[in-house]
N, C-alpha and C positions, 0 to 999 in steps of 0.2 A: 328644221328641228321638229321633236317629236311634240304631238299635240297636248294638252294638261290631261291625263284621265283623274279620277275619283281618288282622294286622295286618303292613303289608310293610315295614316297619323302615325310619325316615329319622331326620334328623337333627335335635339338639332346636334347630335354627334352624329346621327346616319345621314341626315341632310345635308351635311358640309362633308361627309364621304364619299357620298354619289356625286356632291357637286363639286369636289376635287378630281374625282376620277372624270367627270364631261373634260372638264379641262386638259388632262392627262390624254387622255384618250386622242383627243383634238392634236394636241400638240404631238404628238405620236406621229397622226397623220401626216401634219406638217412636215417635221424632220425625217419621215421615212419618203416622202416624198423629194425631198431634196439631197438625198442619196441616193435614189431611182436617179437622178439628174445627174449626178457624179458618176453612176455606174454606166451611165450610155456613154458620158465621156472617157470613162476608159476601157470600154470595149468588152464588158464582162459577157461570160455566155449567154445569149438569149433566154435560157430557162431561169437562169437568174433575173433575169429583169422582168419576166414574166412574175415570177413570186415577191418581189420588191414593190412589181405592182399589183395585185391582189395585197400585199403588208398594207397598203394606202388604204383599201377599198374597205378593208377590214376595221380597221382602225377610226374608218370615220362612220361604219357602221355601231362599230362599239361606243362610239361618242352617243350616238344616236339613244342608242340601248339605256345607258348612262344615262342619257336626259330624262328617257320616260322611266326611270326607278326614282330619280329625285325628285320628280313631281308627283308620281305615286305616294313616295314619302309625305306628303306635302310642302315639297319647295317651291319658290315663286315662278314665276311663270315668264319672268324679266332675263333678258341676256345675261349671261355668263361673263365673267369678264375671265380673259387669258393674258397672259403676260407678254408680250412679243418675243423676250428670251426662251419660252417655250416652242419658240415657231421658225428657228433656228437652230445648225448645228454647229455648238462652238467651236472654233479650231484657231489657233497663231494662225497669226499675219505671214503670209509666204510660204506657207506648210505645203508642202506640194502634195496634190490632190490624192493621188496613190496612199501616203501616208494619212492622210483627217479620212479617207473612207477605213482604212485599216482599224483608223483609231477608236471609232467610231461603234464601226461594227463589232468590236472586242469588248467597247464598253457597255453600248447600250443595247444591243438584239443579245450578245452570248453572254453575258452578265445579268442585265436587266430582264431576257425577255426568258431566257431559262430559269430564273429565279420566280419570274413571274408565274408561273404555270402552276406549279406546285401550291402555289401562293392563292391563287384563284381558287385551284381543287379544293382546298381544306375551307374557305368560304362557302363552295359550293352544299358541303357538309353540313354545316348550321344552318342553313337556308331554309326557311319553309316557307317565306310570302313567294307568291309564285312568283309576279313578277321579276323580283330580283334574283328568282334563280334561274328561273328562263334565259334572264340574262346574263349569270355570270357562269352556266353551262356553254353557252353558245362562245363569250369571252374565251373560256379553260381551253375549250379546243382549236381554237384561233392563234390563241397564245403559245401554244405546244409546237405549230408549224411554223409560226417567227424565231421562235430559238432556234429549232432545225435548222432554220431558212439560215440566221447567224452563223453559224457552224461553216455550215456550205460554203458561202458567200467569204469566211474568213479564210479558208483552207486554199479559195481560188485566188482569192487579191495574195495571197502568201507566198503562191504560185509566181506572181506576176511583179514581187517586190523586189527590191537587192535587200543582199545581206546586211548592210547598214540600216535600212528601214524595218527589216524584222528585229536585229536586233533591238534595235530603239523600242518596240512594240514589248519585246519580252522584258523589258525593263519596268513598263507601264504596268503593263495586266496584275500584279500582284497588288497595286494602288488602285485599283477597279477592283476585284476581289473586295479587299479591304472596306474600300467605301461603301459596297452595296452592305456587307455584313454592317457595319455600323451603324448606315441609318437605319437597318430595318431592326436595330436594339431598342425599342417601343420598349416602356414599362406601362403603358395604357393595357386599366383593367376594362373590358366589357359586358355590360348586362347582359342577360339574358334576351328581353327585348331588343336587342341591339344584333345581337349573336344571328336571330332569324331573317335579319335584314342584311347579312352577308359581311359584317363586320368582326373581327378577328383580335383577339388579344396581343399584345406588346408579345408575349412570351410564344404564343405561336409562331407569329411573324419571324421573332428571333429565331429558334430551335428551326423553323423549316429553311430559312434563309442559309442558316451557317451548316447545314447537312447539307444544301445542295450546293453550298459554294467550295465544302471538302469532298464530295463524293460527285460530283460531275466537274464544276466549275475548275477546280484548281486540274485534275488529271486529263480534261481535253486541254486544256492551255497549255502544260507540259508534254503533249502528245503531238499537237500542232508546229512548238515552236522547241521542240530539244534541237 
């Protein structure tokens, strides 16, 4: 992990931000890595798996990133704790493999990681400690090619499913949809010293989440799986 630099004094709402996001970030890595592990076993096209692995490489870079903003903040300098259910990807017992990768990647790279993008950019916006926007520019454009990546990756496994498994899938994604809009209905207001440390109000989050979950989210899903 990254080393403690000089610390420029924030708020412990910024400091349990950045140290949600090391974790987030970490556990990213994890579960996109054990999907790289499901996609060699069923055979996805090389360039696929080439970008599944660069998601990993990415993702434990950004943990990285993550650590040296929450120490800049002045967080401690002590291990992180992650939850082991972040270091896993959930799926029923017997679910066969084709389907928990379908499932997966519909939820959390074209749901999650296209939501996510937008969601960085408008951070990167209020940003002025460098630090933290060094690192959540570098983040923004990370995140932009994981969605992509999602997309991709879901159009080929879709390819490669039966009709029973996609339909099962078009049944779910409006419940994905739904849940990313929901959690991200924050009524958390933000100071302004908080704003420059890449922190974003409840009502952002909202208003950008549910534009991009009606104006991309919902119309690749019904584009993919009519």
């Amino acid at each position: 992990m990254a080393h403690k630099v000089k610390s420029l004094v924030a708020s412990e709402r910024v400091q349990l931000q950045w140290q949600r996001r090391v974790s987030a970030e970490y556990g990213s890595a994890a579960i996109a890595s054990q999907l790289l592990h499901w996609l060699i076993q069923l055979g996805v096209s090389p360039d696929l798996l080439y970008q599944c692995q660069e998601v990993v490489r990415e993702e434990l870079m950004h943990t990285d990133l993550s650590r040296e903003v929450y120490l800049a903040a002045g967080g401690g300098d002590q291990a992180i704790f992650i939850h082991p259910q972040q270091l896993v990807i959930p799926h029923a017992e017997g679910e066969e493999l084709i389907y928990r990768a379908l499932e997966f990647t519909a939820d959390f790279f074209c749901c999650g990681e296209t939501v996510a993008a937008p969601l960085f950019r408008a951070m990167v916006e209020g940003t002025t400690i460098d630090i933290a926007k060094k690192s959540l520019m570098r983040i923004v454009k990370d995140e932009e090619g994981h969605g992509e990546f999602g997309w991709e990756l879901l159009e080929e496994l879709l390819s490669i499913s039966t009709s029973d498994q996609r339909n099962r899938l078009k049944e779910r994604v409006s419940g994905f949809v739904s849940r990313i809009v929901s959690t991200n209905q924050m009524n958390e207001t933000i100071r302004d010293d908080e704003t420059i440390w890449g922190l974003l109000s409840g009502k952002v989050y909202a208003d950008i989440t549910a534009t991009t979950a009606s104006e991309v989210l919902v119309p690749n899903f019904k584009s993919l799986l009519k």
